[in-house]
C-alpha positions as CSV (number, residue, x, y, z in Angstrom):
1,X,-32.2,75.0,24.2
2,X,-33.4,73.8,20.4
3,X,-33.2,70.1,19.9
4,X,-33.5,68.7,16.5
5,X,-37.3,68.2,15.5
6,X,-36.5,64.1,14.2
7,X,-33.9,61.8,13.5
8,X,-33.1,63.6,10.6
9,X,-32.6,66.8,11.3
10,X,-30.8,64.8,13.8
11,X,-28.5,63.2,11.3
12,X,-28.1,66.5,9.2
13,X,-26.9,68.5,12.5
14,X,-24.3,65.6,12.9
15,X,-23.0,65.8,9.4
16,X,-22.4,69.7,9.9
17,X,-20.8,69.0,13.1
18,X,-18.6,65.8,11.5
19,X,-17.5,68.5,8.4
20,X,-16.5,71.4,10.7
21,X,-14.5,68.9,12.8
22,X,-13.0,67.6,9.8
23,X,-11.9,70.9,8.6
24,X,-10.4,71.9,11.9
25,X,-8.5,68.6,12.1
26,X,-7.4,69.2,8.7
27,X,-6.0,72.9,9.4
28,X,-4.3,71.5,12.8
29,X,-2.9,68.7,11.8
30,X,-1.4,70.4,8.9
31,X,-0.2,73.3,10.9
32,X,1.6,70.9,13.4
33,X,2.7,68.9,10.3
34,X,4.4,72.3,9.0
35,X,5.9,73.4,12.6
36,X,7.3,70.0,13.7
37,X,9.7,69.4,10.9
38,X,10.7,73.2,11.0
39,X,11.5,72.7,14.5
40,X,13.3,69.3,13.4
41,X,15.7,70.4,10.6
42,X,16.3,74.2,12.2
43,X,19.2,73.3,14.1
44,X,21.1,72.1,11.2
45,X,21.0,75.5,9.9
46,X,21.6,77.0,13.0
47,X,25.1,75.5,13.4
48,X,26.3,77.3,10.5
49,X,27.0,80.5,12.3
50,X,27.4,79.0,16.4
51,X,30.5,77.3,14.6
52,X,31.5,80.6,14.7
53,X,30.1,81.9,18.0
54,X,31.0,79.6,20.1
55,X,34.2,78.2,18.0
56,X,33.2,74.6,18.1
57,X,33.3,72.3,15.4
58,X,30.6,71.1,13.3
59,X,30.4,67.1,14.1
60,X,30.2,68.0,17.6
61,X,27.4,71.1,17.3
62,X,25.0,68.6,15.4
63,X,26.1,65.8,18.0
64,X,23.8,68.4,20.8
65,X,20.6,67.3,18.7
66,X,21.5,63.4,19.3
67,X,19.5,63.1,22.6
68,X,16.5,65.5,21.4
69,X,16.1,63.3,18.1
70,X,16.2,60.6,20.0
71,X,13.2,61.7,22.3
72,X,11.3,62.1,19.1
73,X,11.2,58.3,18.1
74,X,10.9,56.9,21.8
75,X,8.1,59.4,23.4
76,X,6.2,58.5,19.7
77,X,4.4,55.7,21.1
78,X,3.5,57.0,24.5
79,X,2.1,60.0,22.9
80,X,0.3,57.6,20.0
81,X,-0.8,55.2,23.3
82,X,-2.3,59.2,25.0
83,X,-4.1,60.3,21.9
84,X,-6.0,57.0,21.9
85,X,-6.6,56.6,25.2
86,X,-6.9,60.6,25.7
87,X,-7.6,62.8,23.9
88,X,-5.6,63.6,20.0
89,X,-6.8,67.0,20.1
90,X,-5.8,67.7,23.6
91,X,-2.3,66.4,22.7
92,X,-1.8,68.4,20.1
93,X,-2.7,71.8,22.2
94,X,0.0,70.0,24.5
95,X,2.6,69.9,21.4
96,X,1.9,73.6,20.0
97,X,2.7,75.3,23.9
98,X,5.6,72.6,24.3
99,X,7.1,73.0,21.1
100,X,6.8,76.8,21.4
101,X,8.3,76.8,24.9
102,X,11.2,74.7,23.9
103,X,12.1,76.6,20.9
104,X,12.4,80.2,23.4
105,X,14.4,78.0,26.0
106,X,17.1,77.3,22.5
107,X,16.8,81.0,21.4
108,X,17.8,82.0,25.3
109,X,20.5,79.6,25.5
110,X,24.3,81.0,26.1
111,X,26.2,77.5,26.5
112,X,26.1,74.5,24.8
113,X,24.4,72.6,27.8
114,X,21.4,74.8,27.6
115,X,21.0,74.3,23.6
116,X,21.3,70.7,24.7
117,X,18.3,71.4,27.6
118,X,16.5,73.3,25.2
119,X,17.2,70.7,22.0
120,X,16.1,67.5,24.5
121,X,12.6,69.5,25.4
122,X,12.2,70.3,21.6
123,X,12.5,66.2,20.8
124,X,10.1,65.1,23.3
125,X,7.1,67.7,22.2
126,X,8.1,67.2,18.6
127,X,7.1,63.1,18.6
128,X,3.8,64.6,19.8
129,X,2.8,65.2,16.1
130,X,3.1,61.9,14.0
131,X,1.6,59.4,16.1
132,X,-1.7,61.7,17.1
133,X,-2.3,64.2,14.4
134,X,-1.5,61.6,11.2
135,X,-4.1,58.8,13.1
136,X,-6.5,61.6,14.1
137,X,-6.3,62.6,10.2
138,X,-7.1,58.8,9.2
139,X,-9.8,58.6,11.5
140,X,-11.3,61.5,10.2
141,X,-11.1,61.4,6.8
142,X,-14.0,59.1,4.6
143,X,-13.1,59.9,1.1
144,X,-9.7,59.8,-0.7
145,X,-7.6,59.0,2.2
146,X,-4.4,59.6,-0.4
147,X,-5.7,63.0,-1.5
148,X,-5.8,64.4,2.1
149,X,-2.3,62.3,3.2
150,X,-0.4,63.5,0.4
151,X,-1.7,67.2,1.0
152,X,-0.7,67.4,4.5
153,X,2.7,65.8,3.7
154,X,2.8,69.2,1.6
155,X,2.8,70.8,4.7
156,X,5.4,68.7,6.3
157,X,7.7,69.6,3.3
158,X,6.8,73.5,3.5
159,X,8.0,72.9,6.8
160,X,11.6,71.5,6.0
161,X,11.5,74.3,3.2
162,X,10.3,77.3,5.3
163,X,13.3,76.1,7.9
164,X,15.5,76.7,5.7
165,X,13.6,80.1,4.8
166,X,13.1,81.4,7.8
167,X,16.0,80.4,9.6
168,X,18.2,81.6,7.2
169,X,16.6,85.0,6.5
170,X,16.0,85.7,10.7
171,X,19.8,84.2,11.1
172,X,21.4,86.5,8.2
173,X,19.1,89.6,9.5
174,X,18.5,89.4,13.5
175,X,21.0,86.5,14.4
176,X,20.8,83.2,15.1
177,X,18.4,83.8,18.5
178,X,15.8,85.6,16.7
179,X,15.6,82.7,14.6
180,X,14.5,80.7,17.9
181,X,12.7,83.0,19.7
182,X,10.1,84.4,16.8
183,X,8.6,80.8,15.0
184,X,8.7,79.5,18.8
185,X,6.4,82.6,19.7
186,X,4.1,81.4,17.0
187,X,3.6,77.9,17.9
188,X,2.9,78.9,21.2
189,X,0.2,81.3,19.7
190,X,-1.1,78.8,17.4
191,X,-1.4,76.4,20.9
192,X,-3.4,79.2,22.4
193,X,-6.1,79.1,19.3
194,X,-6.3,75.5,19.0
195,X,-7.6,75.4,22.8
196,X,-9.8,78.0,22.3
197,X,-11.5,75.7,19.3
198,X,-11.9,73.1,22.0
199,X,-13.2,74.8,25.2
200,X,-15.6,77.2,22.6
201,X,-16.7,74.0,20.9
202,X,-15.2,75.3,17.4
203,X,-13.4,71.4,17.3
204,X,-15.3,68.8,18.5
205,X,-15.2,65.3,19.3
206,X,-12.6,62.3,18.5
207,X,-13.7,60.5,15.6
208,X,-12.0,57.3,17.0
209,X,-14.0,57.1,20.1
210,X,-17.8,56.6,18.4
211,X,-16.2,54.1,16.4
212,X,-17.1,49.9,17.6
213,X,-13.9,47.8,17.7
214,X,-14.1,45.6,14.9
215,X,-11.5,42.9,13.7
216,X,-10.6,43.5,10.0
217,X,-9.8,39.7,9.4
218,X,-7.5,40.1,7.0
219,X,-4.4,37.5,5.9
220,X,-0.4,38.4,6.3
221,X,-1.4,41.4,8.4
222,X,1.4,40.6,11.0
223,X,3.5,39.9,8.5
224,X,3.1,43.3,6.7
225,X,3.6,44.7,10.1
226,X,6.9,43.9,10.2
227,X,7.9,44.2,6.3
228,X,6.4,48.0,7.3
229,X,8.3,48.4,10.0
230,X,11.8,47.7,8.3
231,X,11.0,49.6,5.0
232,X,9.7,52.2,7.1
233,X,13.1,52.6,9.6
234,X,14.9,52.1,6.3
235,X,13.3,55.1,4.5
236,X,13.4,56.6,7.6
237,X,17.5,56.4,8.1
238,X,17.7,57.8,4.2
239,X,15.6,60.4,4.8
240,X,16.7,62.0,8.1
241,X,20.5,61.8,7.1
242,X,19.9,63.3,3.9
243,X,18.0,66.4,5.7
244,X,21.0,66.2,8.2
245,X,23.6,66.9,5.7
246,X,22.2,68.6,2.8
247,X,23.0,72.0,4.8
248,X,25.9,71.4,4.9
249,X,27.0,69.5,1.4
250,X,25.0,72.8,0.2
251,X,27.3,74.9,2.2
252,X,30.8,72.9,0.6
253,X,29.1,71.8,-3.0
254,X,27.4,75.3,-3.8
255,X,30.1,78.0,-2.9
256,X,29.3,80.0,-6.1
257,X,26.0,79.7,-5.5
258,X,25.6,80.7,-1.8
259,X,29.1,82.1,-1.2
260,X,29.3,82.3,3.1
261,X,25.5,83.1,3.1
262,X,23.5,81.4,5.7
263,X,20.1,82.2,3.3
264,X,21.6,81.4,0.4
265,X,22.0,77.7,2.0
266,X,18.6,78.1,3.2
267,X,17.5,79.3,-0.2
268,X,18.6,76.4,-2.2
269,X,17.4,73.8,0.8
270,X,13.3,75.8,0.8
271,X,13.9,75.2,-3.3
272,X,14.3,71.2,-2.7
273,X,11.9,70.4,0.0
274,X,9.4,72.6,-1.3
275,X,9.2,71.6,-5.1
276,X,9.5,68.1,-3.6
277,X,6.6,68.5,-0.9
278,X,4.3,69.7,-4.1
279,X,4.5,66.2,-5.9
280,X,3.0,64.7,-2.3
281,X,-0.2,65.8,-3.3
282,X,0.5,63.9,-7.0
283,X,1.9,60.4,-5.4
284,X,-1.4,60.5,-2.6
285,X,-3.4,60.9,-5.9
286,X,-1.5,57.8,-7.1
287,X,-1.7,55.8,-3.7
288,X,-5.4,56.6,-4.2
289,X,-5.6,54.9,-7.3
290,X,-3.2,52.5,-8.2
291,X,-2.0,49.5,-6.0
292,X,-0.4,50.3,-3.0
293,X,2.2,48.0,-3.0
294,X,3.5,49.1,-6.6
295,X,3.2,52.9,-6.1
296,X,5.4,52.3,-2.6
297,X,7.7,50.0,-4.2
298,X,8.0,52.4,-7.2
299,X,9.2,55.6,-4.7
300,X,12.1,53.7,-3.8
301,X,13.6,52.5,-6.8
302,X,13.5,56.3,-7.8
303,X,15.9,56.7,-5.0
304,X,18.6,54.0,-5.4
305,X,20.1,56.1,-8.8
306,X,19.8,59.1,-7.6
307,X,21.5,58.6,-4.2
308,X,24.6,57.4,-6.1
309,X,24.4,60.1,-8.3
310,X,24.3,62.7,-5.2
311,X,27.3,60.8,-3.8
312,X,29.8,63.1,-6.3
313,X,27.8,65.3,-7.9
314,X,27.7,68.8,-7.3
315,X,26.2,72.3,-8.9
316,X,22.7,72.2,-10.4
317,X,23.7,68.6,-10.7
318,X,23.5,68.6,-7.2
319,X,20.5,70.4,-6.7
320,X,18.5,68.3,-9.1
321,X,19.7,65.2,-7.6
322,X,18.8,65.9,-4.1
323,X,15.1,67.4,-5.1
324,X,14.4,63.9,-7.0
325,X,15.9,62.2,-4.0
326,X,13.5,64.3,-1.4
327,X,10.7,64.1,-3.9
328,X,10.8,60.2,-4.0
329,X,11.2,60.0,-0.4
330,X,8.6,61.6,0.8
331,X,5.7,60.5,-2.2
332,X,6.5,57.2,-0.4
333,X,4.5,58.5,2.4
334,X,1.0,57.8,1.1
335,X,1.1,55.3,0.4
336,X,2.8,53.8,3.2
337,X,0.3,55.5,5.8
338,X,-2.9,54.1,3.9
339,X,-0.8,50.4,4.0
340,X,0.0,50.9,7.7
341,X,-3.2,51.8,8.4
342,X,-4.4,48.5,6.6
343,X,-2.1,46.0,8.6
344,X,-3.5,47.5,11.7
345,X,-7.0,47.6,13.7
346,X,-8.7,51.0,13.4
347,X,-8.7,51.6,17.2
348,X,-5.1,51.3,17.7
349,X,-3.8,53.1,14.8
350,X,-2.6,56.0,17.5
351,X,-0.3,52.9,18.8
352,X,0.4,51.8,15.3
353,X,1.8,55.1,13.9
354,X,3.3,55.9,17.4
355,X,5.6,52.7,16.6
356,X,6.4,53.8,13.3
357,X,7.4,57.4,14.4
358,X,9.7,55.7,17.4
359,X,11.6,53.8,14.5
360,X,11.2,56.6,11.9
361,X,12.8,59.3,14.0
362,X,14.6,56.5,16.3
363,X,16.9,56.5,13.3
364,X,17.8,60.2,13.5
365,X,20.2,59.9,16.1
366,X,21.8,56.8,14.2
367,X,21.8,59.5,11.1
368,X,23.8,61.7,12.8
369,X,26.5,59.6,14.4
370,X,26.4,58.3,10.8
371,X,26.6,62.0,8.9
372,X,29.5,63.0,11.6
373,X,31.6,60.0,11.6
374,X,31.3,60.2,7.7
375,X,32.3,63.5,8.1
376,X,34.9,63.5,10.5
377,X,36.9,60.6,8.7
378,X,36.5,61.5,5.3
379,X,36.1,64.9,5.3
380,X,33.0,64.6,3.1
381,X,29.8,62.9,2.5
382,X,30.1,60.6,-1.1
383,X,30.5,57.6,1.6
384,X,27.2,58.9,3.5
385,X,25.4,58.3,-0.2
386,X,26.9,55.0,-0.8
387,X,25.8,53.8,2.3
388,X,22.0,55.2,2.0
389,X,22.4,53.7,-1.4
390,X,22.8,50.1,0.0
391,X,20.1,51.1,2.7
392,X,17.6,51.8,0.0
393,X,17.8,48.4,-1.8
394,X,17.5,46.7,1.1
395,X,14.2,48.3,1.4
396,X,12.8,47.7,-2.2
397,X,13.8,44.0,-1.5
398,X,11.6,44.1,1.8
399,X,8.6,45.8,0.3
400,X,8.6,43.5,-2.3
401,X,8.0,40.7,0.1
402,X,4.8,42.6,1.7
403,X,1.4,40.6,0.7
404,X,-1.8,41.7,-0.5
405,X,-3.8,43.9,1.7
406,X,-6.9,45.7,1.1
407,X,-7.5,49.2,1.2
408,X,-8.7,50.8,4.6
409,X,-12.7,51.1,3.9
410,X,-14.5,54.4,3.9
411,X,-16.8,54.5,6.6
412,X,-19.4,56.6,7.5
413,X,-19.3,58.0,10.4
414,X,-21.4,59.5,13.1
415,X,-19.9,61.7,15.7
416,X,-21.8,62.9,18.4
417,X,-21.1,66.6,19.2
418,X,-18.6,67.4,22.6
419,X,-18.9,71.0,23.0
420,X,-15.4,70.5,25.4
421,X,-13.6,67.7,24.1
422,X,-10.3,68.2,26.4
423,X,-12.8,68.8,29.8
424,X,-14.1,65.4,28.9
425,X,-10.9,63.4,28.7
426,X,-9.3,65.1,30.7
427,X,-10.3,63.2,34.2
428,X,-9.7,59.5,32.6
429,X,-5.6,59.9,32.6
């Protein structure tokens, strides 16, 4: 064995090591990014032909994702509390083969309580994500924390996007199992590789663990706390009932468009979430740059016209409406990861963004009740946008109230090479 020949070479050898972690983290965590909100919109698409299939109408179909959504905001903070205490890596391998699995059991399913089986597995691997790959991406990133934020929120979007993609393409071509069973195949293969990186030593370490607890000191962090927390289930309930129901309101709004085509919905839903998931990389650019508080203040008062508009509109109307809607939505994220990441200690920011998650996809089930009683009783969805509409000035009203904090340093660290980072956590459970 070669050990370095002095402290430097010492230091330079843990620099490599900290970049090649850094790049693998980045590549995962942007990968799961992508797959989890794929896996978290597909059903919605889905529907569209089981309405057919299985002659069941389309409040209670969606109603079969209630529990799974559910799972995905309350197992959020356990799974932040295991990547802390754990290992992040490790519970990401554990999200790939559990999201992958889930998504065959769906494809394979021939009742509606088997879909509901399959959907409630789907939930409870899908809150894996947020809470450990988003504070495993903080932890590991040193320089222009916005930048790197806003580029994996890309990812997130292409997700959404390539749902509506992929789903409808596999639905229109192979049917709505293929649709399942093939991206499920990949996550499980993607799994697969990511453990190979961490038994082979290709990813290394957990940047949170060679880090000393510190105390940040800083005023009004409670208080920003819980300002965050309601602005974040707030943007949270917008958010998941506009990806709930755009599907659909596609499906009504843009017959001349799409006609009775499954991909032509998908088309025009990949169109909105992916021109919207390019302007993340823009608003973490911003966050990077310009006061937090402003920029995430900013992203919502975009949305308060442009959710009434939606509320009639329809046509390329419609379309532009909803992409500004999506756009402003998610370029809130930024900078309201880099202000949660402020109000909260370094070491617990697996816990921090766990809580988040619980209330950001805790308010999916309350989006769908809301989506289908909107939709059962009117028999369309301009309520749905009044409503959000309300919702979203209640949040500019409570980020307005968050106080001053300062930006999350950039530290450098120093992390010591663990050619088999999952072996060594894997005894303290």
């Amino acid at each position: 064995m070669t050990f370095p020949s002095s402290p430097a070479d010492s230091r330079m050898m843990t620099n490599v090591t900290s970049t090649t972690t850094a790049r693998y983290v980045l590549v995962f965590s942007c990968l799961g990014h992508s797959y989890m909100h794929l896996f978290a919109v597909y059903f919605f698409l889905v529907v569209l032909p089981l309405e057919r299939e299985w002659a069941m109408p389309y409040h209670e179909l969606i109603s079969l994702w209630t529990i799974g959504s559910l799972l995905v905001g309350a197992m959020a903070l356990p799974a932040g509390w295991l990547g802390d205490r754990w290992s992040a890596p490790g519970m990401l391998v554990l999200f790939f083969l559990g999201l992958g699995g889930a998504a065959i059991i769906c494809g394979l399913a021939t009742s509606p309580t088997v879909m509901w089986a399959g959907l409630c597995l789907l939930g409870a691997f899908a809150a894996i994500y947020h809470p450990v790959g988003i504070a495993w991406l903080v932890r590991t990133t040193t320089e222009s924390r916005g930048k790197v934020l806003g580029f994996n929120g890309v990812f997130g979007n292409a997700g959404v996007a390539g749902a509506g993609l992929v789903a409808g393409t596999l639905i229109d071509l192979f049917g709505w199992r293929i649709a399942f069973l093939a991206p499920g195949a990949i996550s499980l293969a993607t799994g697969v590789v990511m453990l190979y990186c961490l038994v082979s030593g290709r990813l290394t370490g957990d940047a949170a663990r060679r880090l000393p607890a510190r105390a940040d000191g800083q005023t009004g962090q409670l208080r920003a706390f819980v300002l965050l927390l309601i602005t974040m289930f707030g943007g949270a309930i917008i958010y998941q009932a506009t990806q709930i129901a755009l599907p659909k309101i596609f499906a009504v709004r843009l017959v001349e468009f799409v006609g009775s085509s499954t991909f032509g919905v998908g088309a025009f839903i990949a169109l909105v979430y992916g021109f919207a998931g390019l302007t993340q990389v823009a608003s973490g650019y911003l966050a990077d740059r310009f006061d937090l508080k402003m920029v995430y203040i900013g992203t919502f008062l975009l949305q308060i016209p442009v959710l009434w508009i939606a509320a009639s509109a329809g046509g390329v109307s419609l379309i532009a409406a909803s992409t500004v809607l999506v756009m402003a939505n998610t370029g809130s994220l930024p900078a309201e990861n880099m202000l949660l990441a402020a109000a909260t200690p370094e070491q617990r920011h697996g816990v921090a963004f766990g809580l988040k998650f619980a209330l950001a996809f805790g308010a999916a089930p309350l989006a769908i009740k809301l989506v289908a009683y909107v939709n059962d009783t009117t028999g369309g969805f301009s309520l749905l946008f009044t409503i959000l509409t309300t919702v979203g000035i209640g949040v500019v009203v409570a980020a307005a109230l968050l106080p001053k904090l300062k930006r999350p340093q950039k530290e450098s660290r120093e992390i010591s090479p663990e050619p088999n980072a999952l072996a060594e956590h894997t005894g303290t459970l």
